[in-house]
C-alpha positions, -999 to +999 in steps of 0.1 A: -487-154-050-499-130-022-531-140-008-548-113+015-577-122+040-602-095+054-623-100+080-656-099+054-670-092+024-673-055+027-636-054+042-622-079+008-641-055-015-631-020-005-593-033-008-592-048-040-618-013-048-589+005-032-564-015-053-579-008-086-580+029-080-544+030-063-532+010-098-551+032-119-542+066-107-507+055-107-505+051-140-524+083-149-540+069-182-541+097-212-565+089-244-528+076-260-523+053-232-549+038-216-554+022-185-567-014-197-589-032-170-601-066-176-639-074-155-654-099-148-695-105-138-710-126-112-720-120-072-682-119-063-668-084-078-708-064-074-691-051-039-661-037-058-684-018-085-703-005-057-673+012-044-657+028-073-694+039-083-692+058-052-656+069-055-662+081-088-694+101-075-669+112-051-648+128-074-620+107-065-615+086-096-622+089-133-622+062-156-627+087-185-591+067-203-601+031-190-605+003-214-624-027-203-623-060-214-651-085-200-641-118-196-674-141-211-706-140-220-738-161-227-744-176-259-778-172-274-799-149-249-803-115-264-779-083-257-808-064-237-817-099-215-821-091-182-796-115-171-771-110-203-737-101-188-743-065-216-767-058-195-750-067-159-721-048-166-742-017-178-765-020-147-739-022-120-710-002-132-705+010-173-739+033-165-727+050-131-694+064-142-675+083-172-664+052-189-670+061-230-689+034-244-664+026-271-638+013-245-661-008-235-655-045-249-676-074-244-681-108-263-712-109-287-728-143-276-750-139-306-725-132-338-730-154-366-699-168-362-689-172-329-652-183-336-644-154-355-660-131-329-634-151-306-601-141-329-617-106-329-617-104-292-579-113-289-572-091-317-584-068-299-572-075-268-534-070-286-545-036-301-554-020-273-516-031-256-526-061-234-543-060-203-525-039-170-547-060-147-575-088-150-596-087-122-619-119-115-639-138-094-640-179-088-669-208-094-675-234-067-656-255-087-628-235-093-629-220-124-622-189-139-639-172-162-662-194-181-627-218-181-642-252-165-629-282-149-602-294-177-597-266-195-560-264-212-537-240-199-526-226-230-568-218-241-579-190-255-608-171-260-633-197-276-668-210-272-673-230-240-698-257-232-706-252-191-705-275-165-736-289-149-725-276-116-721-235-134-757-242-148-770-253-115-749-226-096-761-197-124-797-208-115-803-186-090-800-157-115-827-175-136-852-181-113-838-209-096-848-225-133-822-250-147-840-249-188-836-214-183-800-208-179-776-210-214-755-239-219-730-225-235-709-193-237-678-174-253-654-169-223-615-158-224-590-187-226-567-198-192-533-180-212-558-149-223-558-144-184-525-153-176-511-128-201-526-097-186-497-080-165-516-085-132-543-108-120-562-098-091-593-122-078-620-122-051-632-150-034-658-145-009-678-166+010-677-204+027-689-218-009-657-210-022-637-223+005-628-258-013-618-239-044-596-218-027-576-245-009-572-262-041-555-237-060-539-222-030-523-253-012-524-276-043-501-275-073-514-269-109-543-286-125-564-279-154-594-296-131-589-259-107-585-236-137-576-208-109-545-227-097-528-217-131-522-185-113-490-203-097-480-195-132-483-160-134-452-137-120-478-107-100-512-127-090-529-115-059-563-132-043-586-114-017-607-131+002-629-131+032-628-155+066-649-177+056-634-187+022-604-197+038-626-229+058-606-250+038-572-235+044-544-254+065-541-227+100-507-227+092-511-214+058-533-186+070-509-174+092-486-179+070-503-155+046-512-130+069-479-127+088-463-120+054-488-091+049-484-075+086-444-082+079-444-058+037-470-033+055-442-028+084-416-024+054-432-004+030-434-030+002-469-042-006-477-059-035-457-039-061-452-040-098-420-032-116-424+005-123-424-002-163-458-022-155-473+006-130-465+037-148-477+044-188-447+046-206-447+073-226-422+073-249-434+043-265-453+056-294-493+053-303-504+016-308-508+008-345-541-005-352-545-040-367-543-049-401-578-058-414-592-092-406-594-116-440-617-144-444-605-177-452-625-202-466-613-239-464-630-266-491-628-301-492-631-305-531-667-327-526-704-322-511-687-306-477-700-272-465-673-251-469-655-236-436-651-198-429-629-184-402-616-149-397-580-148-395-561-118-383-521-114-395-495-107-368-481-075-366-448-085-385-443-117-401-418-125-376-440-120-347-470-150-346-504-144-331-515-170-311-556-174-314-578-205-306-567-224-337-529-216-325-526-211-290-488-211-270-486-233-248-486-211-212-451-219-200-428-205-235-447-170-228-442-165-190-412-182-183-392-168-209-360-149-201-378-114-208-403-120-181-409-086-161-393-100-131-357-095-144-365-061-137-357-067-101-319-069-091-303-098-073-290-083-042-263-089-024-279-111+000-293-132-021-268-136-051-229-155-051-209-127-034-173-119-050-158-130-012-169-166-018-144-195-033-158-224-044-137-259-019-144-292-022-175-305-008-166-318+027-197-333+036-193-361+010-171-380+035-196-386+064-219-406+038-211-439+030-206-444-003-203-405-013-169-410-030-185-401-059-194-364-042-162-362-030-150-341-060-178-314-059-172-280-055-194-260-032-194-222-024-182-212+010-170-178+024-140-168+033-130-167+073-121-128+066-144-105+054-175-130+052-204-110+039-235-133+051-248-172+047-263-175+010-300-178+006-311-205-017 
């Protein structure tokens, strides 16, 4: 994970603004292969659309072959509500630059059936290649997206019932009027997230200081839906000063001298080249087959069940959707995980001048004769190449 501290808000935001257009121009998205950009709503990211609004205006980025994909939104307040996340994103970014209106994907908090507007969303999601980078923010209570306190890490994109402290913390947008605020919303799943190809995440401000040290310093727990990050092989949170309040010093520095030490090399936080650049030569995405309803009866006075199910792409490939999710760890720890694309180097890997001797460290501990036998690698006394790194 690479954490990077500014000095404020304004600093954390024109980075990650900087980021997203660095990422974006790399890849030099054509109508055949989009850049796809997962957003998310809230206080934390408005600095970032402020920036690209202006870039754009500037003439310095175009996100005429961006396709978005928001991460929630409320159920039961109309589209055109003044505090609807339709009409956040529209007011604060979608309406200020050249994004066409049909790359534009949000949930429908008001579809007549919500779980089928769910296994749209992923459908859709797949169709349009996957997500190149999911940029969020974090709650108080550490949770992205609309993904509370003991959410599953394998979730996906399903209906959500919100946490007092959300309502209470969404309040302010309402008035400062609990009744008002929804209870409930449609939000992208922990693995939805964690599948995108990058993750990026802002976290500004001292209220967001206990979250951070929780899923930066902590292991991983569904009760700090953020710390599933430590999951994901390219995950990078900015932050301000004050959100790191919570942070060990040592861990700061920590963070920060490993930033001053890749600027002085050259090697910021870089993706594999097949993830930064379009490929090409892969040809056009094949649209979805059709969605086909399913109805499910019980053979007595039951209501029947409808859900929309959409078929996999081959029958050998499954589609995993709220009523089958994967569970996070068989889809990004598998051997085919992006990061193979690195080579071991030399350095770092069992060098062809090494020989394998018994372990001779077994004798000094009492009752290690059952060590004795174990081979251990050691280099030989001519032409030794280096110490191995574990």
């Amino acid at each position: 994970m690479r954490l990077i501290i500014r000095e404020d808000e304004e600093a954390a935001s024109l980075y990650v603004a900087n980021y997203i257009i660095g990422r974006i121009e790399h890849f030099s998205p054509t109508p055949a292969n989009p850049f796809v950009l997962g957003l998310p709503t809230g206080s934390s990211p408005l600095g970032v659309y402020r920036i690209l609004v202006e870039r754009y205006k500037a003439g310095e980025i175009s996100f005429e072959n961006v396709v978005t994909f928001n991460m929630d939104e409320y159920i039961g307040i109309p589209r055109d509500h003044p505090q609807s996340y339709h009409t956040f994103m529209w007011q604060h970014f979608f309406s200020h630059v050249n994004i066409h209106p049909r790359n534009v994907h949000i949930l429908n908090g008001n579809a007549p059936d919500l779980e089928a507007e769910c296994v749209r969303y992923e459908a859709q999601i797949k169709a349009a290649g996957g997500i190149d980078l999911f940029l969020a923010g974090i709650g108080e209570d550490g949770h992205i997206a609309f993904n509370e306190p003991g959410s599953s890490l394998a979730s996906r994109t399903r209906v959500k019932t919100l946490a007092y402290d959300t309502v209470l913390a969404n309040s302010r947008f309402f008035g400062n009027d609990i009744a008002q605020v929804p209870k409930m919303a449609l939000t992208v799943g922990v693995q939805t997230v964690l599948e995108a190809r990058e993750v990026v995440v802002v976290v500004l401000g001292a209220r967001k200081a206990s979250a951070l040290q929780h899923c930066i310093e902590d292991g991983v727990n569904h009760m700090w839906t953020l710390s599933s990050l430590q999951l994901h092989p390219y995950p990078m949170i900015v932050c301000d000063e004050d959100a790191t309040l919570e942070l060990k010093v040592k861990t700061v520095k920590y963070f920060k001298s490993i930033e001053q030490v890749a600027l002085a090399e050259g090697f910021e936080q870089t993706l594999p080249t097949s993830l930064r650049t379009a490929n090409t030569n892969t040809p056009l995405k094949k649209p979805l087959p059709p969605p086909t309803i399913i109805t499910n009866t019980n053979g007595d006075s039951t209501p029947a069940t409808t859900h929309t199910h959409t078929p996999p792409e081959s029958e050998s490939e499954s589609s995993p959707t709220i009523f089958a999710p994967q569970p996070t760890t068989s889809r990004l720890l598998r051997a085919s995980s992006p990061a193979a694309e690195y080579p071991l180097r030399m350095s770092r890997a069992a060098s062809p001048e090494l020989e394998l001797v018994p372990d001779r460290m077994a004798s000094r501990i009492i009752g290690g004769e059952a060590l004795r036998g174990r081979l251990t690698p050691t280099p030989k006394v001519e032409g030794r190449v280096g110490v191995v790194g574990a």
